[in-house]
C-alpha angles and dihedrals in degrees: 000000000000114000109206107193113207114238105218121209130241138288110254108207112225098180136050113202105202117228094252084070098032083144102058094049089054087057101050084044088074089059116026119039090201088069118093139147149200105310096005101162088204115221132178122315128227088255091055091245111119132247109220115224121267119272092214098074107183131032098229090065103131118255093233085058100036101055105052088056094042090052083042088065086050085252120167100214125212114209142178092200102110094171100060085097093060088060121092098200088050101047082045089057100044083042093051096046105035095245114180093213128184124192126200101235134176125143089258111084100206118058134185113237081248093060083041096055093043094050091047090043089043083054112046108091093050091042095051082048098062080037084082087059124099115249167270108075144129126216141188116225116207131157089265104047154307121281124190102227090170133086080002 
């Protein structure tokens, strides 16, 4: 008997972690195959299809190159940076490529990786809703909410 073998396709990757929250990228990674990260060497998935390797290769790629590939690929990024919106060469870069960009925001600046992961759990469903919306935007994730800051 001839045995046919089903060649599963690829993993597409959905969201882009940024290197300032690689872990939380490595957690959701356990979870969710459509996650990946600066330097991700991909791997095989639960399921046997395999993750490509991320096309960002190394975490100390600047933000103003790294975000218009990343939007190029169609990928939502997750930040900590807060303050990206503060910056006009950033906004400039999410506003010229259409990025669909989240940050991790609470008035503490320094979070555990736990306060990190419930914000960004407390988050997801909003933050796959707006998701649907055209970009570019930029919005700031709390446990609370999500808020647009840009373009406001």
């Amino acid at each position: 008997m001839l045995t046919i073998s089903k060649q599963r396709k690829p993993h597409a990757f959905r969201y882009y972690v940024d290197a300032d929250t690689i872990g939380l990228a490595k957690v959701l990674l356990q979870v969710r195959g459509d996650v990946t990260y600066p330097g991700d060497p991909g791997g095989r998935w639960r399921d046997g299809r395999e993750r490509p390797a991320c096309a960002i290769r190394s975490a100390a790629v600047k933000d103003r190159e790294w975000i218009p590939e990343v939007t190029r690929y169609g990928w939502v990024i997750i930040t900590r940076d807060q303050r990206i919106e503060e910056r006009a060469a950033e906004v400039s870069t999410v506003m010229d490529c259409g990025a669909k960009l989240f940050t991790i925001s609470s008035p503490q600046r320094q979070l555990s990786g736990f306060e990190i992961l419930e914000i960004v759990m407390c988050s997801w469903r909003r933050m796959e809703a707006k998701t649907a919306d055209d970009g570019p935007f930029i919005c700031r994730m709390t446990r609370t909410g999500i808020r647009q800051t840009v373009p406001a």
